[in-house]
C-alpha positions as CSV (number, residue, x, y, z in Angstrom):
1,X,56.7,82.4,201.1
2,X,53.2,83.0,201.9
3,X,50.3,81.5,199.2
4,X,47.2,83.4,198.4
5,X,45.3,81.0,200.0
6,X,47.0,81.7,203.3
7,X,45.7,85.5,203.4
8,X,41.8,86.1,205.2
9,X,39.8,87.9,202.7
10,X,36.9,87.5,205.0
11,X,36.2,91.0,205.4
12,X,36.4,92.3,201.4
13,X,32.6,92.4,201.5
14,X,32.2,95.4,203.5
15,X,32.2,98.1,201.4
16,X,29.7,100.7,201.2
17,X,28.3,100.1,197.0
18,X,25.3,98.5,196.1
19,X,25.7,94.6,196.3
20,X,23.5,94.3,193.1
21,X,26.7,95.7,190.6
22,X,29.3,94.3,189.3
23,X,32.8,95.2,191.2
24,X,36.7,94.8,191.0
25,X,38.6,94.9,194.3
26,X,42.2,95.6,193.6
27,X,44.0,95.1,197.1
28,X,47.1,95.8,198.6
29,X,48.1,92.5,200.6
30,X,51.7,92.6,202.3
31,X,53.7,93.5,199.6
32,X,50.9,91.6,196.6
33,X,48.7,93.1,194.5
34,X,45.3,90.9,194.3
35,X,42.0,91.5,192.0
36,X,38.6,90.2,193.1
37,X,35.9,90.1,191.1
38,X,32.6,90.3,193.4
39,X,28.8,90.1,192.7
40,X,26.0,89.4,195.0
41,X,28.2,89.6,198.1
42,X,30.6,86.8,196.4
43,X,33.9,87.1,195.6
44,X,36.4,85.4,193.7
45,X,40.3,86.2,192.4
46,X,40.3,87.5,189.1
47,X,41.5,85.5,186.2
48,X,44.7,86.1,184.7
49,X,44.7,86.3,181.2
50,X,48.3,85.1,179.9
51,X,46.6,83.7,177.1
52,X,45.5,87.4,176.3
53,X,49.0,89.0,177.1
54,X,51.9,86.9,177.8
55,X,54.0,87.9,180.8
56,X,54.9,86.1,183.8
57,X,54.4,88.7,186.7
58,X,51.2,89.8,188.9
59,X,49.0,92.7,188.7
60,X,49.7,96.2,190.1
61,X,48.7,99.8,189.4
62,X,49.9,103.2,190.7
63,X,50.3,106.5,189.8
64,X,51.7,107.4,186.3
65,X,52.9,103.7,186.0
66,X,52.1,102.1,183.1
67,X,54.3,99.2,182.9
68,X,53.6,95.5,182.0
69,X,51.7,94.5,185.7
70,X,49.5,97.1,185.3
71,X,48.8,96.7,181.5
72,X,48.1,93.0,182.7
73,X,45.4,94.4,184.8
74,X,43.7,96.2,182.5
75,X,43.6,93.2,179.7
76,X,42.6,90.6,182.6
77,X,40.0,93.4,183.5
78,X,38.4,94.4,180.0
79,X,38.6,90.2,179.0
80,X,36.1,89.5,182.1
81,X,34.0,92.7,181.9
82,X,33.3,92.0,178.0
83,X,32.7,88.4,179.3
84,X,30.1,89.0,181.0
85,X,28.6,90.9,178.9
86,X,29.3,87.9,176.4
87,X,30.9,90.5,173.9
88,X,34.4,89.1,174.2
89,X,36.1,88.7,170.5
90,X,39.4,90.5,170.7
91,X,40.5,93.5,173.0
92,X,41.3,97.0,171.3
93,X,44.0,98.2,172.2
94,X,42.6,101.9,173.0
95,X,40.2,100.4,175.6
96,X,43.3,99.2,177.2
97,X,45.2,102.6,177.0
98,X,41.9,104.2,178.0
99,X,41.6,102.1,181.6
100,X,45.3,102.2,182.0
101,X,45.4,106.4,182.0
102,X,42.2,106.7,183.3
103,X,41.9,104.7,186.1
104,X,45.0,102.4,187.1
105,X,47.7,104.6,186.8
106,X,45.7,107.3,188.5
107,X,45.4,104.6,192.0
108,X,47.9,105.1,194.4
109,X,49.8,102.2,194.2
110,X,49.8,101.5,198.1
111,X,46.3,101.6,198.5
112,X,43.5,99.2,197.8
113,X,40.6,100.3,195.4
114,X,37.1,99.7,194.4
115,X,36.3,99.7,190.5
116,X,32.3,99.4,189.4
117,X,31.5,98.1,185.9
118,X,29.9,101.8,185.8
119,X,33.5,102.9,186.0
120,X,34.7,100.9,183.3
121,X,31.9,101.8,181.0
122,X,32.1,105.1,181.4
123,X,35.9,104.9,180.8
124,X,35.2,103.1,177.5
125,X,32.5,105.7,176.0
């Protein structure tokens, strides 16, 4: 079995947003679902949050799919967006329901994806 350290994630940098913002890269790797979190050029995995929402699985999104990877997501997600925005005191559950319909189960689960903090906040209003 292949480790997440094994996989070349070299190129996730290219994309075609503006390096200044805030970004999620949720990508498709073999058969893996993997979230970056990038700024500046740098990326690094996203944190899992099982301290946030117990369960013992990965991420992963697709369409109309709202089970407990992709709700895992979405907490991981919201708990480092209101991080750095050093709001983090509890997640509400309607911002999670909000990203989950509005933007994860809308991604075509065999596909990778870009999400901007714009996206996020716009999601929340």
């Amino acid at each position: 079995m292949k480790e997440i350290s094994d996989f070349d994630f070299s190129r996730v940098n290219e994309t075609t947003v503006n390096n200044d913002e805030y970004l999620y890269k949720l990508l498709k790797v073999e058969k893996s679902f993997v979230a970056l979190k990038c700024h500046n050029d740098n990326c690094e995995i996203l944190q899992s949050r099982r301290d946030l929402y117990e369960y013992k699985g990965g991420f992963s999104w697709g369409i109309d799919y709202k089970g407990s990877g992709p709700t895992f997501l979405a907490v991981s997600l919201l708990a480092d967006y209101y991080e750095r925005k050093c709001e983090l005191t509890s997640l509400k559950d309607n911002d999670i329901e909000k990203l989950l319909n509005k933007l994860l189960c809308t991604f075509d689960g065999e596909k990778s994806h870009i999400v901007n903090i714009k996206d996020i906040e716009y999601i929340l209003q």
